[in-house]
N, CA, C and O of each residue as an XYZ file, in Angstrom:
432
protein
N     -14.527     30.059     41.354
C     -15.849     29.490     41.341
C     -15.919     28.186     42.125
O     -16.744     27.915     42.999
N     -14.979     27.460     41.703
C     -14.730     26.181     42.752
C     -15.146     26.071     44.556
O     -15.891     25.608     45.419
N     -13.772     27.061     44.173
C     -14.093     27.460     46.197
C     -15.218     27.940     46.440
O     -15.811     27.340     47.337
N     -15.799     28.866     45.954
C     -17.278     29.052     46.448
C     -18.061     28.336     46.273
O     -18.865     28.784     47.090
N     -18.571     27.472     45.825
C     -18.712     26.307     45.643
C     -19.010     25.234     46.778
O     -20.072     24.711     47.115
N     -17.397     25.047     47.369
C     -16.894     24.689     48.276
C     -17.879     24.758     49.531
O     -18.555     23.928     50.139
N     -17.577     26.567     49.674
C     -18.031     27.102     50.869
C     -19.269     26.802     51.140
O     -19.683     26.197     52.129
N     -20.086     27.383     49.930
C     -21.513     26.940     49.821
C     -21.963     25.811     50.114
O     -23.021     25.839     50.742
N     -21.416     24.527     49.819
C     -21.784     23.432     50.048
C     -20.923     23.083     51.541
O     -20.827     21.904     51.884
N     -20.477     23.886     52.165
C     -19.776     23.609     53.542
C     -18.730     22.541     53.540
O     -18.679     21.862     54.565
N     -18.178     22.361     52.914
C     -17.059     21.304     52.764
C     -15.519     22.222     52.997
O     -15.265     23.395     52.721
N     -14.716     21.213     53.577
C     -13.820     21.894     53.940
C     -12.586     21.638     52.944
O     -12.144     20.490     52.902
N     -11.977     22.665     52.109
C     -11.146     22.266     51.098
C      -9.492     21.810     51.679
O      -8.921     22.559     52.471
N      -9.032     20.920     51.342
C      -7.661     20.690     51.617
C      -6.823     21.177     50.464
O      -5.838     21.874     50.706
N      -7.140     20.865     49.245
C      -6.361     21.930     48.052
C      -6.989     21.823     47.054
O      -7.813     20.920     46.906
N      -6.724     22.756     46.117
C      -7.415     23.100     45.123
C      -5.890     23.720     43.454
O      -5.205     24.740     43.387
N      -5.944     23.033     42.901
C      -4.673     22.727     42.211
C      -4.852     22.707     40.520
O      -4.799     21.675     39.852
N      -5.074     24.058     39.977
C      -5.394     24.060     38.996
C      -4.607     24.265     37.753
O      -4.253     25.430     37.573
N      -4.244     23.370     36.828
C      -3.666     22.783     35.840
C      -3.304     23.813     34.767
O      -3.899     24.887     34.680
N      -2.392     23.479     34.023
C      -2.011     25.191     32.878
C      -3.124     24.704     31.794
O      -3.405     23.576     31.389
N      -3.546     25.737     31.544
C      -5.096     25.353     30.228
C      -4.545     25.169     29.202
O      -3.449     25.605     28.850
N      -5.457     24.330     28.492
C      -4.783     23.607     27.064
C      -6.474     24.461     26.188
O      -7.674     24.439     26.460
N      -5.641     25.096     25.121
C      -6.593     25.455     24.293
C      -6.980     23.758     23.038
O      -6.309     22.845     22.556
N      -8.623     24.260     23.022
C      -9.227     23.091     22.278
C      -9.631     24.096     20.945
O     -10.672     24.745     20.843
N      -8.316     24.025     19.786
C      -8.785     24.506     18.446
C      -9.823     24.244     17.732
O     -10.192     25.021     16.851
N     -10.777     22.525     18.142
C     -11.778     22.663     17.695
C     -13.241     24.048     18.285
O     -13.657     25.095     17.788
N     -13.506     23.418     19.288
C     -14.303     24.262     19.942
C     -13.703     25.861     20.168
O     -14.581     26.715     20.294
N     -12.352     26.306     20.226
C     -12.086     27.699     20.562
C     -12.093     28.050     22.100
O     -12.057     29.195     22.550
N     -12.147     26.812     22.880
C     -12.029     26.971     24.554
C     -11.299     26.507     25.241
O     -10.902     25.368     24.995
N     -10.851     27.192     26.340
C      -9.648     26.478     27.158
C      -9.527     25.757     27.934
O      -9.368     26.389     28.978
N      -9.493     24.571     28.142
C      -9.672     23.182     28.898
C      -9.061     23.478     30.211
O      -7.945     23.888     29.892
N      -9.152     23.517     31.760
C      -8.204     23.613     32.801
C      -8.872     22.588     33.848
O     -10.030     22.579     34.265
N      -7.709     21.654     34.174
C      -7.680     20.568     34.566
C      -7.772     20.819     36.129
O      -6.685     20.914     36.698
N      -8.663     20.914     36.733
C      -8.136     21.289     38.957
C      -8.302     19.913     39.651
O      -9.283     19.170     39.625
N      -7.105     19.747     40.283
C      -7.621     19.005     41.245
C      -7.997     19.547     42.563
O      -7.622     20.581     43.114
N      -8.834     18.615     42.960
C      -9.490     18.917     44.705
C      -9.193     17.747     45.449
O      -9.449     16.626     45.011
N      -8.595     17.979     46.701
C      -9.090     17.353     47.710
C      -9.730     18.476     48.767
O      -9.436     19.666     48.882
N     -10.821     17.587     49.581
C     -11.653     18.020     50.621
C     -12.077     17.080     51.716
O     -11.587     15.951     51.728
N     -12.849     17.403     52.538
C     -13.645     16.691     53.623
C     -14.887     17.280     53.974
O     -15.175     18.476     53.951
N     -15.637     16.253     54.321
C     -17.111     17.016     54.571
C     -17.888     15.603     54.723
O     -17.409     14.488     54.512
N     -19.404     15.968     55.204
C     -20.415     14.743     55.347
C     -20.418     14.271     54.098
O     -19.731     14.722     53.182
N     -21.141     13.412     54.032
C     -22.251     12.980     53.038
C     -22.707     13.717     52.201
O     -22.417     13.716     51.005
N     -23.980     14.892     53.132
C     -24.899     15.769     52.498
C     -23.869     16.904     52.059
O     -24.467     17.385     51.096
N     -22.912     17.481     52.159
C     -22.083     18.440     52.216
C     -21.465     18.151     50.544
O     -21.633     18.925     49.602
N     -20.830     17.020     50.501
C     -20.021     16.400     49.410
C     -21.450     16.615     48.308
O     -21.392     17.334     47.310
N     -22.919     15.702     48.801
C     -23.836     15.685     47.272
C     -23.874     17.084     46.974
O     -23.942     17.448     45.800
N     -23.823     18.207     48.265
C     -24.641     19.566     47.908
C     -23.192     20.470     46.894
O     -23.203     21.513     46.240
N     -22.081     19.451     47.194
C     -20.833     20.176     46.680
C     -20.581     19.652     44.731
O     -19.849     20.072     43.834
N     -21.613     18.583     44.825
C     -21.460     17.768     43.320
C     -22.370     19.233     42.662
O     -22.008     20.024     41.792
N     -23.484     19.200     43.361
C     -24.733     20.197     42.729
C     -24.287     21.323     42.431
O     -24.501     21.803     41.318
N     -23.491     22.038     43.489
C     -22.885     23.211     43.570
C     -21.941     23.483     42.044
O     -22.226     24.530     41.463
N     -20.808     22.558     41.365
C     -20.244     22.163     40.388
C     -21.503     22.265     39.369
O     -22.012     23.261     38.856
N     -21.776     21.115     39.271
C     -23.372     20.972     38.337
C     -24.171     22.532     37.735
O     -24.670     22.699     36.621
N     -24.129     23.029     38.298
C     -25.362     23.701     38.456
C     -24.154     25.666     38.045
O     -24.571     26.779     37.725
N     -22.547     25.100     38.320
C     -21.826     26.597     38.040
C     -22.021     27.558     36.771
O     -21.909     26.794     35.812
N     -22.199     28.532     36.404
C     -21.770     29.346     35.610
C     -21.122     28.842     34.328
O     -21.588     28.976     33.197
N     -20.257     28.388     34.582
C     -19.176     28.226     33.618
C     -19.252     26.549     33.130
O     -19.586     25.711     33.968
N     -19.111     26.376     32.536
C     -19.100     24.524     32.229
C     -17.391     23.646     33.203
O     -16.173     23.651     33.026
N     -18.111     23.198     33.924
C     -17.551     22.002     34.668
C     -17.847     21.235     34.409
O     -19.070     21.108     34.352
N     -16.943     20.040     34.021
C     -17.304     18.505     34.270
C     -16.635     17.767     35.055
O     -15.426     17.859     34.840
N     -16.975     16.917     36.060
C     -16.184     16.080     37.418
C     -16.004     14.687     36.431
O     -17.003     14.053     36.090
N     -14.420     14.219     35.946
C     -14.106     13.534     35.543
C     -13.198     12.403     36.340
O     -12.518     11.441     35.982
N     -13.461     12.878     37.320
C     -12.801     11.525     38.666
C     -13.158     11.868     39.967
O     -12.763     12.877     40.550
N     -14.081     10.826     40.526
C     -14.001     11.471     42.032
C     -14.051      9.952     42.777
O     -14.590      8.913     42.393
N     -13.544     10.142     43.568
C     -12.759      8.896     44.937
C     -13.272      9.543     46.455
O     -13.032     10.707     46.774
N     -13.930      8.692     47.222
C     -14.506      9.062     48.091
C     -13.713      8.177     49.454
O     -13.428      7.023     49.131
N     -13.424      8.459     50.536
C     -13.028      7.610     51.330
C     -13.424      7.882     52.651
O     -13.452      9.085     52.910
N     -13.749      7.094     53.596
C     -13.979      7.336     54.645
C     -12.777      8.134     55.785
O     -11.587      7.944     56.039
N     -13.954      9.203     56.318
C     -12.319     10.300     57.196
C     -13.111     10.103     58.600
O     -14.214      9.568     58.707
N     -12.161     10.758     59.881
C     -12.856     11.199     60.954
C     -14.042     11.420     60.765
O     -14.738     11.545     59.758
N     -14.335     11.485     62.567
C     -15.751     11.662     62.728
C     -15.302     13.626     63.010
O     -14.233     14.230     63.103
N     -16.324     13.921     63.046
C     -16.169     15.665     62.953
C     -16.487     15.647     64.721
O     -16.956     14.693     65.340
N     -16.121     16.859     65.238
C     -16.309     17.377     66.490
C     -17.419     16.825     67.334
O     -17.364     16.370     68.476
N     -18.577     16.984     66.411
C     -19.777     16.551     67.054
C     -20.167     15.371     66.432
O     -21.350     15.253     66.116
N     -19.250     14.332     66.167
C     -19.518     12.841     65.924
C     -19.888     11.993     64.920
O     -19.853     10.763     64.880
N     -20.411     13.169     63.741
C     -20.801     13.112     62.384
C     -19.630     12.248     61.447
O     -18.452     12.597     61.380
N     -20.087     11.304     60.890
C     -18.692     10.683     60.430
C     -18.688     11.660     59.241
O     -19.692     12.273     58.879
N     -17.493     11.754     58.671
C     -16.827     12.799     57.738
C     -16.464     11.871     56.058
O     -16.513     10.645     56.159
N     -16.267     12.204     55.225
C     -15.719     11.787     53.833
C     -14.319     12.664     53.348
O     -14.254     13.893     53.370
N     -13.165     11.700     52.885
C     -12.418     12.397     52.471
C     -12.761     12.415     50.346
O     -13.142     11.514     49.598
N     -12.417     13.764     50.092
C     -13.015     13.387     48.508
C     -11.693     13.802     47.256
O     -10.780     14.598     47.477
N     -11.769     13.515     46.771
C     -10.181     13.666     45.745
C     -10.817     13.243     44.869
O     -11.349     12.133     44.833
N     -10.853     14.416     43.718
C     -11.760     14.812     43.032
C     -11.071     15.337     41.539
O     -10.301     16.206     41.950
N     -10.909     15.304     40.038
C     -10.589     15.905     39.474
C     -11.844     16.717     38.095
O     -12.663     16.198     37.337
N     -11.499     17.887     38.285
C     -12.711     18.273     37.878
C     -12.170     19.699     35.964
O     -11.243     20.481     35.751
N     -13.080     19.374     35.361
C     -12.289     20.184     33.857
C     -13.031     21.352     33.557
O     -14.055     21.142     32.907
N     -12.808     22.422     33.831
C     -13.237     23.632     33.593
C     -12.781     24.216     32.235
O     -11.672     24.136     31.706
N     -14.230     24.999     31.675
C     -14.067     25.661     30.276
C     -13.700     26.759     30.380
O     -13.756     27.168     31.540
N     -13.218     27.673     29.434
C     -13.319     29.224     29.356
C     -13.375     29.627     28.035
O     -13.047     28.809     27.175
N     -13.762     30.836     27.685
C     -13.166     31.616     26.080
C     -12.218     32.092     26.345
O     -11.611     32.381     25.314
N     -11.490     32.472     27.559
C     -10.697     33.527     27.634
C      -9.350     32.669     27.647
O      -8.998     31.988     28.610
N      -8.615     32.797     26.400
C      -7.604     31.465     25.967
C      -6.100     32.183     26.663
O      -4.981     31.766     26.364
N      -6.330     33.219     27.539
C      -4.687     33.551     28.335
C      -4.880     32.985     30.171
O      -4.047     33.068     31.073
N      -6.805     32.220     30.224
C      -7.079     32.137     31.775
C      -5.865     31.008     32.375
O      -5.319     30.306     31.524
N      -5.642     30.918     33.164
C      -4.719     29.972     33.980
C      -3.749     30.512     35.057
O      -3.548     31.726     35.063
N      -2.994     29.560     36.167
C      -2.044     29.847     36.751
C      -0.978     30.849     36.610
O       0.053     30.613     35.979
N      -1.208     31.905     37.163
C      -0.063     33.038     37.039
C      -0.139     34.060     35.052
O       0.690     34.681     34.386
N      -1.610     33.679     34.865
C      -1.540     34.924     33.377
C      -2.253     35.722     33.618
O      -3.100     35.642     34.509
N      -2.041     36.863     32.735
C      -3.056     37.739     32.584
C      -4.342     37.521     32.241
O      -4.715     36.756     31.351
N      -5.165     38.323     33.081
C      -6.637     38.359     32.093
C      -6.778     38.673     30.491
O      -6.441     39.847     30.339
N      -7.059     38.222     29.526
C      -7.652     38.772     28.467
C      -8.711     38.818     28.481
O      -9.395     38.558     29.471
N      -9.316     39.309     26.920
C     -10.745     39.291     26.969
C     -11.252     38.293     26.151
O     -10.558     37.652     25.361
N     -12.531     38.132     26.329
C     -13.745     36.629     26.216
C     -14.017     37.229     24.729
O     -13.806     38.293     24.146
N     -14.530     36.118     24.470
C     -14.852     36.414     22.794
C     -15.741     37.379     22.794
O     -15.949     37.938     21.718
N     -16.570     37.866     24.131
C     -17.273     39.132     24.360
C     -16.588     39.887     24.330
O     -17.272     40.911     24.316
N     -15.295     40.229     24.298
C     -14.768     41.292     24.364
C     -14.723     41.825     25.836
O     -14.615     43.052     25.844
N     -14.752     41.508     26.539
C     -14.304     42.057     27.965
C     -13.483     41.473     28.583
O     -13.260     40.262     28.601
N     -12.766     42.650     29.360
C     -11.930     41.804     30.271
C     -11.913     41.083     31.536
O     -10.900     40.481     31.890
């Protein structure tokens, strides 16, 4: 979801680095920690906050650092962004290298 995201908002990803999920026994959901770095304008980076904002799934952007990068091809000055962002799930096996289970819906 991230990366598309990404794309959508035209930003160019440098990595995307997502954390082993920590289940939250209160709530029953699985916390996963990603980091991002990227580059992109200005308008690219706000349309990439919205893009987050606005996902499917509950995101919250709990650190973001903005720094000035190159100018792009056609002269546009650029932003570098390093970003850490906390994604929810029900599905308490989601993360780096597991299987799918199924959502408290029952699907897989």
């Amino acid at each position: 979801m991230l990366q598309n995201a990404a794309i959508s908002a035209g930003i160019d990803l440098v990595s995307l680095s997502p954390g082993t999920p920590v289940l939250d026994t209160t709530s029953g959901l699985s916390k996963i920690t990603v980091g991002v770095s990227a580059t992109g304008t200005y308008f690219d980076v706000t349309d990439f906050m919205y893009q987050i904002e606005t996902l499917p799934r509950a995101a919250v952007v709990t650190n973001l650092s903005l720094a000035p990068g190159e100018a792009s091809q056609t002269g546009v000055p650029l932003l570098t962004l390093t970003a850490t962002i906390q994604t929810y799930t029900s599905d308490t096996s989601a993360g780096p290298g597991s299987e799918p289970g199924p959502t408290s819906g029952g699907n897989a």
